[in-house]
N, C-alpha and C positions, 0 to 999 in steps of 0.2 A: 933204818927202814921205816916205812911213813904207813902207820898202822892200817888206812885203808887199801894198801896192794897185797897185803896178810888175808889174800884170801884162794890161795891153790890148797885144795885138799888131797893130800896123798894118801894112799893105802899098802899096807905090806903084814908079810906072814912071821913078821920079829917078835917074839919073846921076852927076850930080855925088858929087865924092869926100867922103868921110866928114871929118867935122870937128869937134875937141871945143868946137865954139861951136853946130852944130844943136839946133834949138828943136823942131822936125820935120821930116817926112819933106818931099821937095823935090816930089813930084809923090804925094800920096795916094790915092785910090782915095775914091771919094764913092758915087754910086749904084750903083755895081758890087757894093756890099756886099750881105751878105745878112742883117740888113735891112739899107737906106739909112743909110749916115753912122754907121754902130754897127762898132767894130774886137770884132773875136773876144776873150773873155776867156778868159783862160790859166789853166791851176791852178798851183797853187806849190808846191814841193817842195824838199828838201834834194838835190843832185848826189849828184855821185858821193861827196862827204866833206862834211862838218860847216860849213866855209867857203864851200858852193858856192849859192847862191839860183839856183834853176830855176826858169823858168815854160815852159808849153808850149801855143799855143794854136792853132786852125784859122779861119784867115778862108776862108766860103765866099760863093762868088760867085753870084748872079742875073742878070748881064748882063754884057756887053762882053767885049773878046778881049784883054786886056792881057798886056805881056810884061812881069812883076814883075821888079821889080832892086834894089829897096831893102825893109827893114824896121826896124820900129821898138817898142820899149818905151815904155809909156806911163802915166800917172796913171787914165787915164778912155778909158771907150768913146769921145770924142770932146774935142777940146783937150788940156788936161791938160800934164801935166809928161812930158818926154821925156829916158828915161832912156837910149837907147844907139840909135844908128839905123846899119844895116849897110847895104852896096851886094856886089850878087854878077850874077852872069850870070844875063841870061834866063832867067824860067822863062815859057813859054807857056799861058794859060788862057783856058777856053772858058765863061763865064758861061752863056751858052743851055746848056750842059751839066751845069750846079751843079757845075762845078770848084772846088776850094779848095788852097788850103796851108795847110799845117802846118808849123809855124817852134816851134825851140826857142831859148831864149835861159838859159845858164851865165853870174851874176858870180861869178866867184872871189872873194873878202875876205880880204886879208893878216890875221894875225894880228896885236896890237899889242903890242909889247915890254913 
């Protein structure tokens, strides 16, 4: 996968602890999306230095009251290849209110000798 299409950002209410064996997110977010089943695309930019691949993207919601706790880097608005999936605390969102997040995701890239 060609790091710069590493940039669908998903959301979901999974727990479980982060593992470099996830495929994806453990509990994703489907009709909650806004649209259905389509994860927010991210732009892509250079970080803070030369090494750093950023994307930055906003999943907004249409429904449900979920409390996010995982995210995820992705190939594709939906499937796809899953490049990094994080777990963090609660955040509470109100879909009847078109709440969204906005999630950034830095890979560092060692230089090669």
């Amino acid at each position: 996968v060609e790091l710069e299409i590493l940039k669908f950002h998903g959301i979901g209410t999974g727990t479980t602890a982060e593992s470099n064996a996830d495929t994806a997110l453990v509990t994703e977010l489907t009709t909650e999306y806004n649209p259905n089943s389509t994860r927010a695309t991210g732009s892509t930019t250079e970080g803070a230095s030369s090494n750093i691949y950023r994307t930055l993207g906003t999943n907004t919601l249409d429904s449900g009251t979920p409390a996010i706790t995982e995210h995820g880097v992705f190939s594709a608005t939906s499937a796809g290849t899953l490049l990094d999936r994080s777990v963090f605390s609660a955040i509470n969102l109100v879909g009847a209110n078109g709440d969204g997040l906005q999630t950034t995701y830095d890979l560092t890239c060692s230089a090669e000798a």
